[in-house]
C-alpha positions in Angstrom: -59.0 49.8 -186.3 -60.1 50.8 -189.6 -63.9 50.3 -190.5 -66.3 50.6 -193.8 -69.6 51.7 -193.1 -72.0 49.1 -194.0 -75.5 49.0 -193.5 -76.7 47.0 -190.6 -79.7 46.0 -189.2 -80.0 47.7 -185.9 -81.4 44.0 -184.5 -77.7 42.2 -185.2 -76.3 44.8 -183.0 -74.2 44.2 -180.0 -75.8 46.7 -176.8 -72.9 46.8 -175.1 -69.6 46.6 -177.4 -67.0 46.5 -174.6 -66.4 43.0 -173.6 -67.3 43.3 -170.0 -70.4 44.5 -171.1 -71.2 41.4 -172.6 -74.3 39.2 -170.9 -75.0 42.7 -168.9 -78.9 42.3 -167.9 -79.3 46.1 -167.5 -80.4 47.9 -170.9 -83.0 50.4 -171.5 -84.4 50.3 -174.9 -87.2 52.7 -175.9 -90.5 51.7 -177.5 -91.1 53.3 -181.0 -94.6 54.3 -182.9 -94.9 52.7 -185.8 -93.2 54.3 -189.0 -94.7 54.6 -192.1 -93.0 54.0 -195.3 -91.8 57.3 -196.0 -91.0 58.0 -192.5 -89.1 54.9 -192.6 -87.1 55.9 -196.1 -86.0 59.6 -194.0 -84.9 57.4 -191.0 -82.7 55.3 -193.0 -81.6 57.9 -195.0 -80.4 59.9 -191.8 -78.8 56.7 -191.1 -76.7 56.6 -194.0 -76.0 60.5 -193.3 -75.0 60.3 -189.8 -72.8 57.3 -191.3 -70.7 59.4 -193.0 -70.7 62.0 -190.7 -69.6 59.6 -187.8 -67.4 58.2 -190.5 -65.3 61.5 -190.8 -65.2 62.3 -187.1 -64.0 58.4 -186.7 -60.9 58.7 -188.9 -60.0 62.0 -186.9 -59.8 59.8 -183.4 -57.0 59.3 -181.7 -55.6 55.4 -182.9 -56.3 54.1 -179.2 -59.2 55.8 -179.8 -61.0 53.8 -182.6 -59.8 50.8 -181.5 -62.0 51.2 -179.1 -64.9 51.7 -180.7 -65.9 49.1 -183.0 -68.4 48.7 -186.5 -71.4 48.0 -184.7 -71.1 50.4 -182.2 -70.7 53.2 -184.8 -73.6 52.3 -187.0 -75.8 51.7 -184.1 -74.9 55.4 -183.1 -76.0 56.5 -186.2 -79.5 55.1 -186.0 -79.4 56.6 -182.4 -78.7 59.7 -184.0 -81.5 59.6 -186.7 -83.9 58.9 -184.3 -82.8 62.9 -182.7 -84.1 62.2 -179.4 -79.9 62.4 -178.2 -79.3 65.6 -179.0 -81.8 67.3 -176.5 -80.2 65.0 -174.0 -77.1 65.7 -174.4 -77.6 69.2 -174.7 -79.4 69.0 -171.5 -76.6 66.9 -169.7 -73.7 69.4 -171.2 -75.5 72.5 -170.0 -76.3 70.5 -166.3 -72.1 69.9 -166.3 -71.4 73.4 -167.3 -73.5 75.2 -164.4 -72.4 72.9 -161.9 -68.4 73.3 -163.3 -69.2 77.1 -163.0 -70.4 76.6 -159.6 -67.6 74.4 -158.5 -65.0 76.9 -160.3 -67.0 80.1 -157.8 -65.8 78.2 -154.9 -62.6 77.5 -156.1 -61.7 81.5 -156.8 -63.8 82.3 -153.8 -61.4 80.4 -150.9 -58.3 81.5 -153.2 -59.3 84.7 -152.6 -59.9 84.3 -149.4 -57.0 82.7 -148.5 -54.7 85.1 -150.1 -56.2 87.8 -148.2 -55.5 85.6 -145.0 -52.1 85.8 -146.2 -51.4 89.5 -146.7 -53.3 89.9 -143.5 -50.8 87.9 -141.4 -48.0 89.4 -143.1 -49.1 93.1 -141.9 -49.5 91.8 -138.6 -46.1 90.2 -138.5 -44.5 93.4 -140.3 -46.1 95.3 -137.4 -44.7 93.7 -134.7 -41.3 93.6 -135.8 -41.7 97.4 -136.0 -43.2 97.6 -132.7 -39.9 95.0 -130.9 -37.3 96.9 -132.7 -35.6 98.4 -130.1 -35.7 94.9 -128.3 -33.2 92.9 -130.1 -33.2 91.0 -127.6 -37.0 89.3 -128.2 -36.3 89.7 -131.8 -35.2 85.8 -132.0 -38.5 84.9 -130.0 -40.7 87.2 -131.9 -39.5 85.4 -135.3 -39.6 81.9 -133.9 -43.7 82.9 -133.3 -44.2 84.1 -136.4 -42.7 81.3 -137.9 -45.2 79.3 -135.9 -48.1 80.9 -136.7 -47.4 80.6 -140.4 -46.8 77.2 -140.3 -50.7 77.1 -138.4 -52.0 79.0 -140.8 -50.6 77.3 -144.3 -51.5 74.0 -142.4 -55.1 74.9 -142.4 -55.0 76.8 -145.8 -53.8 73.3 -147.3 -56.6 71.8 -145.7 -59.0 73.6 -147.0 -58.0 73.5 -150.3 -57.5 70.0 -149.9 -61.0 69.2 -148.7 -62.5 71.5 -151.9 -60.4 69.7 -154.0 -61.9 66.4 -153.1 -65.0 68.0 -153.0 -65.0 68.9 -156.6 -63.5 66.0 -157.8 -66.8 63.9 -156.3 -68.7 66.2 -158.0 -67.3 66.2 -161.2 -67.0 61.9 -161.2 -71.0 62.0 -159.7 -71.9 64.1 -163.1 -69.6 61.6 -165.3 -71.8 58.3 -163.6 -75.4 61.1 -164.0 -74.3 61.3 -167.8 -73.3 57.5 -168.4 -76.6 56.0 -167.0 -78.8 58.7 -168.5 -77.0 57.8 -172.3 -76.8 53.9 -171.2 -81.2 54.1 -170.9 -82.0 55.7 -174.3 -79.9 53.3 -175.9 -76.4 55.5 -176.8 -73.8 53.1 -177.7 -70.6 52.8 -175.5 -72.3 54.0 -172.5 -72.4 52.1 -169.1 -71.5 53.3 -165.8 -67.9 53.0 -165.5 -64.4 54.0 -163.9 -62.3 53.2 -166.5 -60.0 55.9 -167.9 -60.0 54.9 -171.1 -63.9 54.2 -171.3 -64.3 56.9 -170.3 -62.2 58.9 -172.6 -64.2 57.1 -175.6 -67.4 58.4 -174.0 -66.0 61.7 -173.7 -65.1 61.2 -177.7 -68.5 60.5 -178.9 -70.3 62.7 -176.2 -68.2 65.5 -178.3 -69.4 63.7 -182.2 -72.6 64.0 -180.4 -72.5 67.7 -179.8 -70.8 68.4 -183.0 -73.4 66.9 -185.0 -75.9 68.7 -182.9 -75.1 71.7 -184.6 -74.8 70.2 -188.1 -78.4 70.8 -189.0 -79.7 68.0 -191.4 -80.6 68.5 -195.0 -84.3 69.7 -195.6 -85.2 66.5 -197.5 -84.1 64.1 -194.5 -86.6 66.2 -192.4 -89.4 64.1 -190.9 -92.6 65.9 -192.3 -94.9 67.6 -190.0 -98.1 65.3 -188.9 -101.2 66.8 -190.5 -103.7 68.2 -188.4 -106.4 66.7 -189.5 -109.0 65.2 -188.3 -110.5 62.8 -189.4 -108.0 62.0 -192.1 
């Protein structure tokens, strides 16, 4: 789905631009100070800016991609974006995954680790024996059947483990996702509901990243807001 950037007013805007979202009773919209006229002539421009902007990132998506992600959504991402209040909390969101990914990872290298030395452990021990019943051919046979045994035990429970990490992380990792969706979803960020659906989901992931890639596109000095005066009275 191919788009031109038009300007539209923010009002004609569908909230939720999947269809299921449709009729959804559930949307957080914040309440704004008045502009003034200049400060409304920066926040459209920034519009038109982060139109562009979106507009490049857009026609590098994946085709299932944008058609996904329709003309309103796009241009009502933009305004989000000129507003800036996103960008800290998205920032905030992306650093909350990263430490608890680190954390989660710890764990994962920490029962490797251990398991691995449970391993090496159990072979000495079986290498030891075998040197100790050598001259009993005899028990040889048994001795093997035992270790044999006791390996089995011991990947059993290894699997386990991992197993129940595994899961573990996963719940973490899909509680963060649902965190990230209703935290965009209440300042107003386009595409952005709580949802299981892969490929929702993979858009979010797309514009989370436009999100963060602008973040570090610094706007032009003119589309700066001004500072407030401090003065007063005025």
């Amino acid at each position: 789905m191919v788009f031109d950037l038009l300007e539209i007013p923010l009002s004609t805007i569908p909230q939720h631009p999947f269809p299921h979202q449709l009729g959804s009773p559930k949307h957080h919209v914040r309440i704004e100070a008045p502009m003034n006229v200049r400060e409304r002539e920066l926040f459209q421009q920034r519009v038109y800016f982060y139109l562009n902007e979106l507009r490049t990132l857009f026609a590098e998506a994946p085709i299932d991609i944008q058609a996904g992600i329709s003309e309103a959504a796009v241009t009502q991402l933009a305004h989000t974006l000129a507003d800036g209040v996103i960008f800290d909390s998205v920032i905030e969101l992306s650093e909350a995954q990263r430490s608890e990914e680190h954390a989660l990872h710890k764990q994962l290298m920490s029962l490797r680790s251990e398991q691995s030395a449970e391993r090496t452990a159990l072979r000495n021990k079986h290498r030891e024996e075998r040197a100790i019943n050598a001259s009993r051919q005899h028990h040889l046979p048994i001795l093997q059947k035992e270790q044999e045994q006791e390996l089995q035990r011991l990947t059993k429970r290894q699997m386990d483990s991992m197993r129940s990490l595994t899961t573990h992380i996963v719940h973490s990792l899909d509680g963060r996702v649902m965190e990230q969706q209703s935290a965009l979803e209440q300042i107003g960020c386009p595409l952005f509901i709580r949802t299981t659906n892969p490929y929702q989901i993979r858009i979010q992931m797309r514009v989370l990243d436009w999100i963060m890639r602008l973040s570090h596109r610094p706007l032009p000095t003119e589309l700066r807001t001004p500072p407030v005066p401090n003065k007063w009275p005025p």
